[in-house]
N, C-alpha and C positions, 0 to 999 in steps of 0.2 A: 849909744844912748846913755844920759845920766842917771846916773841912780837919782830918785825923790827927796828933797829933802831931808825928811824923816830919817831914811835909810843911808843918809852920805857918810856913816861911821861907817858900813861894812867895809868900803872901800880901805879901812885902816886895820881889818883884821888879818889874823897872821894864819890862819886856819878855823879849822880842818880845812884838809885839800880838797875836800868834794865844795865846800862853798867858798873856795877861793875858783879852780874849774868853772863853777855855777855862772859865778858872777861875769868870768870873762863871756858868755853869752849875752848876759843881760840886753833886753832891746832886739835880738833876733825877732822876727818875725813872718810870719806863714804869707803865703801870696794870695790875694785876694781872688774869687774865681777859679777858675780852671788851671792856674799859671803855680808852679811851686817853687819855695826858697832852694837855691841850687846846697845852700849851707845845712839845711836840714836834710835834704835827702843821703848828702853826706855823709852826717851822724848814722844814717842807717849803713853806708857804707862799710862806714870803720868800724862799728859795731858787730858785724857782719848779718846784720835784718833785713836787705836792700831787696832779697828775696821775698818779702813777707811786708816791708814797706816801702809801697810805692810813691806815695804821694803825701802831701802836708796836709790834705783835707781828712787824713786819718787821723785821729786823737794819735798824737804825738807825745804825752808829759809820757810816759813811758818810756820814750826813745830817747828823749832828752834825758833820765835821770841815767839810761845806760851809758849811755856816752859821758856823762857826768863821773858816774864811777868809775869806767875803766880810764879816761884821765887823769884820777888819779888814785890809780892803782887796784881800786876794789873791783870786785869779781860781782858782777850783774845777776840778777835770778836770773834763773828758766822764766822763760816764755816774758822779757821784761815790756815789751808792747801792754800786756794786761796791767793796768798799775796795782790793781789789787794783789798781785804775785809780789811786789815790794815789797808786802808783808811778811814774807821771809827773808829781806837783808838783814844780814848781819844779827843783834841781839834787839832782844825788845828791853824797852825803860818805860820806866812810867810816866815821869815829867824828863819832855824830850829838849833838849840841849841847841846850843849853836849849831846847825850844819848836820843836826839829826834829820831823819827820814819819815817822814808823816803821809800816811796813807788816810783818803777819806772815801765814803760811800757818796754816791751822785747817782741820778736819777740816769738808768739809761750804764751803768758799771762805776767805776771806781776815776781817782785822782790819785797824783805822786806830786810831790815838789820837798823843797828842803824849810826847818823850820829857820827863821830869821827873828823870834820874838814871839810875841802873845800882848793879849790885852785883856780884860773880865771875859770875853763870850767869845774871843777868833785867835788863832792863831793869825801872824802874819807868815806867807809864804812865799818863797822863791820858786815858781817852778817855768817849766814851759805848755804850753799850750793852755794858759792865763789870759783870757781876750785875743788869743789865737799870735801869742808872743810870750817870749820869756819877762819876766815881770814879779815883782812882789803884790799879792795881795791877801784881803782875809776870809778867809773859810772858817766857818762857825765849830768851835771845841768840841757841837754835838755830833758831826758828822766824821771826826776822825777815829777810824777804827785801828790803827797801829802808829805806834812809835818805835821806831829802828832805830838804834848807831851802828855805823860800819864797826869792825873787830881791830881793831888797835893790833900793829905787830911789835912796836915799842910801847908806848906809853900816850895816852889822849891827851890833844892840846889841851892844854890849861886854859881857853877862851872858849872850850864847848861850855856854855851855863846858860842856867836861864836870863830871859829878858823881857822886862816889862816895858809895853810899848802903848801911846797913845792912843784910843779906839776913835781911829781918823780914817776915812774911807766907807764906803759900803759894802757890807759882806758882797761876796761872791756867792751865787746861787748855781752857775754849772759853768764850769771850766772850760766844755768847747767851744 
């Protein structure tokens, strides 16, 4: 699937590796019904959650950010199914960067996906299980409760920064 308009610069970035990973999903999505993506249950595979995730009709943005991390390279919380457990990757910041880790609250537990921008009132996000697909959308600045960057073992690309983006789309109100 193409990246949006909007967002056809990501495709030109050079990191972090959690949102270069990110992106080669982009467009994945869940099987409607009873029937599940054979590529998500997958990620539960190689993750090793396959025991604890059986099907795509489970909130997924959790699974999706582990398999995001250990692709490239980073080490996934405990228990990363819970997305509100993302809350302990890596360092927290205050104004969160390119390919930072943004945790929100939602009715019913929490949401994970990676940051791609802002705009006055939403963050723009990358994650998975977005419309029951991986996908960029906005979630409201009021409902995020952490900001992560993975731990640097050299030195942070020079393209994590912030990004000011057009408030084009409709917030998202719940992630499942």
């Amino acid at each position: 699937m193409k990246l949006p308009k909007q967002y056809e610069w990501l495709a030109k970035e050079t990191g972090p590796k959690m949102l270069i990973e990110a992106l080669k999903t982009f467009g994945i999505k869940e099987q409607p019904g009873t029937g599940d993506n054979p590529e998500i249950l997958a990620w539960a595979e190689e993750t090793g959650l396959r025991k604890v995730y059986s099907a795509d009709s489970i909130p997924w943005c959790g699974l999706w950010m582990a398999v995001i991390a250990k692709r490239a390279g980073k080490e996934p919380v405990k228990d990363p199914l819970w997305a509100r457990n993302w809350a302990k990757f890596g360092v927290n910041v205050g104004q969160p960067g390119l390919g930072d880790v943004l945790v929100f609250q939602r009715d019913g537990g929490g949401h994970v996906g990676l940051y791609v921008g802002e705009d006055s009132t939403a963050y723009h996000v990358l994650g998975g299980n977005q419309s029951d697909q991986v996908c960029i959308t906005r979630i409201s600045k009021q409902r995020c409760i952490a900001t992560r960057r993975p731990v640097w073992k050299i030195a942070q690309p020079a393209n994590v920064r912030r990004i000011v983006l057009e408030a084009t789309g409709k917030l998202s109100t719940n992630e499942v």
